[in-house]
C-alpha positions as CSV (number, residue, x, y, z in Angstrom):
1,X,174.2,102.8,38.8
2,X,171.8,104.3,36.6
3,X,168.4,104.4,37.5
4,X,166.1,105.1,40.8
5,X,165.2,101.9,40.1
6,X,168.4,100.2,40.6
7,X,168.7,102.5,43.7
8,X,165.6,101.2,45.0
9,X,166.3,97.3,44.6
10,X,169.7,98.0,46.0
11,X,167.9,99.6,49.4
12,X,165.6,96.7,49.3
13,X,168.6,94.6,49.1
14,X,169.9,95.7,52.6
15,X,166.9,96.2,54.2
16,X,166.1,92.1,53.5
17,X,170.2,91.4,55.1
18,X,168.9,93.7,57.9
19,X,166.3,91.8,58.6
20,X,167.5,88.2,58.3
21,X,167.0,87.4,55.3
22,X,170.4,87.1,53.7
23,X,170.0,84.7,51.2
24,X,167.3,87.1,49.1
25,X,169.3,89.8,49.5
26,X,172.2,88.0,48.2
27,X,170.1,86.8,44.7
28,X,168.3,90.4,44.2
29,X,172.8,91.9,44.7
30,X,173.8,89.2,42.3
31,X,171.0,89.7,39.6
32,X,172.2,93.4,40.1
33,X,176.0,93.2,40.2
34,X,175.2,91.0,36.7
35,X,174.0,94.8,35.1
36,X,176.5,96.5,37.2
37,X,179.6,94.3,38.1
38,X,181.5,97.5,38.2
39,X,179.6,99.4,40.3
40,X,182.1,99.6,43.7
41,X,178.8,99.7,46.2
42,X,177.1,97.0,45.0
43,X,180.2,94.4,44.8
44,X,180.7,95.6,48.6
45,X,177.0,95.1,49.4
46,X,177.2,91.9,47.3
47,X,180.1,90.6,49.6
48,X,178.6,91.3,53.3
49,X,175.6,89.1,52.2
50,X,178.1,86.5,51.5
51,X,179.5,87.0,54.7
52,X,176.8,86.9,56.3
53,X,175.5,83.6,54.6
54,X,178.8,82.6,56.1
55,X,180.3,82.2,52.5
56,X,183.5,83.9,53.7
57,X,185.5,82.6,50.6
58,X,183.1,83.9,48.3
59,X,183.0,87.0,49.6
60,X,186.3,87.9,49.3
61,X,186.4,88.7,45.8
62,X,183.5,91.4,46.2
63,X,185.4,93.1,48.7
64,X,188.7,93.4,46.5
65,X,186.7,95.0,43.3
66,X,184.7,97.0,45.5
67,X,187.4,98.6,47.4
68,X,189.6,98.4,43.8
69,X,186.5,100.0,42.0
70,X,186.8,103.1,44.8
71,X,184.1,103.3,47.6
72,X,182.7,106.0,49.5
73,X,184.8,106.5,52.9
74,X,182.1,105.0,55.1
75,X,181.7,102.2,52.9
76,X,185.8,101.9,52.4
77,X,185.7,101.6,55.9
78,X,183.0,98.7,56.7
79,X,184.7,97.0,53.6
80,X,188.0,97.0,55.5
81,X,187.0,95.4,58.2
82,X,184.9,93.4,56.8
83,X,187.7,92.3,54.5
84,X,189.9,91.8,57.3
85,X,187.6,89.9,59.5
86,X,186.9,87.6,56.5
87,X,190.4,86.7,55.7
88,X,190.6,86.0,59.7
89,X,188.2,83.5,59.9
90,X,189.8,82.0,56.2
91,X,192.8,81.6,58.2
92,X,194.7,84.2,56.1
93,X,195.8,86.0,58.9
94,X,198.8,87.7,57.5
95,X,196.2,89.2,54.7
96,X,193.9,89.8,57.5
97,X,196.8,91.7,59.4
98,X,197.5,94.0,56.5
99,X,193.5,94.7,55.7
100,X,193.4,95.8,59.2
101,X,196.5,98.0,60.1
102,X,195.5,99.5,56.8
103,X,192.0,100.2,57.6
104,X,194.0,101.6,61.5
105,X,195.5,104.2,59.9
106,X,193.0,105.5,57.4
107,X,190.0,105.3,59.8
108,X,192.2,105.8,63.1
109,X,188.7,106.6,65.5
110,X,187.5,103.3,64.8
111,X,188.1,101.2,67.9
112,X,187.1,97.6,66.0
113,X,189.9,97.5,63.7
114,X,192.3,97.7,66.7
115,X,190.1,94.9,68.2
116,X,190.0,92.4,65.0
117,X,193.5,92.9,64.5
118,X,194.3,91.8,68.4
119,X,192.2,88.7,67.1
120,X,194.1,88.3,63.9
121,X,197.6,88.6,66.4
122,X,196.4,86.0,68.4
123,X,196.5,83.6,65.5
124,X,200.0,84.6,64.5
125,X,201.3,83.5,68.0
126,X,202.2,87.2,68.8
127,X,200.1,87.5,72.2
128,X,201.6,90.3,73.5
129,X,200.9,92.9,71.0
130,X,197.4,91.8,70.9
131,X,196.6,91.8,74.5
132,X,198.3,95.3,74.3
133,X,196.2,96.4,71.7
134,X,193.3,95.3,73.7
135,X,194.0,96.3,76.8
136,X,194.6,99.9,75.7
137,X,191.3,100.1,73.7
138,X,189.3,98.7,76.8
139,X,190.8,101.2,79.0
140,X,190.5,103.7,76.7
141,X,186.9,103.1,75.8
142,X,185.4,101.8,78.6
143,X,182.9,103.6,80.8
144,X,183.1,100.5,83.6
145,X,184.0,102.1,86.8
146,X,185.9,99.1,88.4
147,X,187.9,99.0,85.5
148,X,187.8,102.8,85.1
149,X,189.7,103.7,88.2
150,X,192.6,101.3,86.8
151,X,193.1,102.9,83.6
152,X,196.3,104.6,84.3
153,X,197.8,100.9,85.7
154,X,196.3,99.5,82.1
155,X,198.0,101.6,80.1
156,X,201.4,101.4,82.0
157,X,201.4,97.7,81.8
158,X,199.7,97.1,78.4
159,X,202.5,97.6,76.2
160,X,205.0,95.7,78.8
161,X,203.0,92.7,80.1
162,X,206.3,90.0,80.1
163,X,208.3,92.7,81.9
164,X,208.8,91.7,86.0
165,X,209.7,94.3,88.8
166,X,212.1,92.1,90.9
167,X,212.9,93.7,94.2
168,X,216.4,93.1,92.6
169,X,215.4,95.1,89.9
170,X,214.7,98.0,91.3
171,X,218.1,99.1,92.8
């Protein structure tokens, strides 16, 4: 962008999505993104006001440029997710699969990719990977003391939750 005063509409832009007013946010990034469309932080601004006007397949679009146009890495990593999430709730949940295991390994300290992508499992039928994923973030994570003093057993079991010991089985 090129002036302060971009800047400043773009700030004014989040602070109205911050405070619930999504749809002005979404016409002040849109009358922007029309002098800008190839500025990368406005097209990702631009798409989580869609999302959350709950215009998911709108959205999408905003995301790809912006992460195609190059973000900076805390905004490459909000557009991931949010990307990922999106194409979740679109159904596209091998797309959302990909979106997420990609934003996994470049951001691998951020405990909600792990968590959306468990969701994103769950709608490809494969239970067991994401109830793995999630049980190993919980116990990993959590600062619940009940569940706290069974973190070793969570971890043991996450990754094997079909597997029986049989009396039989152990001999």
């Amino acid at each position: 962008m090129d002036t302060k005063i971009t800047q400043d509409r773009l700030q004014t832009a989040i602070q109205l999505r911050e405070v619930g007013r999504p749809q002005e946010a979404r016409t002040l990034l849109l009358e922007l993104l029309a002098l800008y469309p190839d500025d990368a932080e406005l097209n990702y601004q631009t798409a989580w006001a869609h999302d959350n006007l709950g215009l998911e397949s709108e959205a999408v679009p905003f995301y790809l440029r912006a992460i195609e146009l190059g973000l900076s890495k805390d905004s490459l990593q909000g557009a991931l997710l949010g990307l990922g999430s999106t194409y979740r709730t679109l159904g596209e949940y091998k797309k959302a699969e990909q979106m997420l295991r990609r934003g996994m390994q470049e951001f691998p300290q951020d405990r909600a990719f792990p968590v959306f992508l468990a969701m994103a499992l769950h709608n490809l039928q494969r239970h067991a990977e994401a109830m793995q994923l999630l049980l190993t973030n919980l116990a990993e994570t959590t600062a619940e003391p009940s569940i706290l003093c069974y973190k070793k057993a969570l971890l043991f079991y996450a990754p094997q939750l079909d597997k029986t010991w049989a009396n039989d089985e152990k001999e």
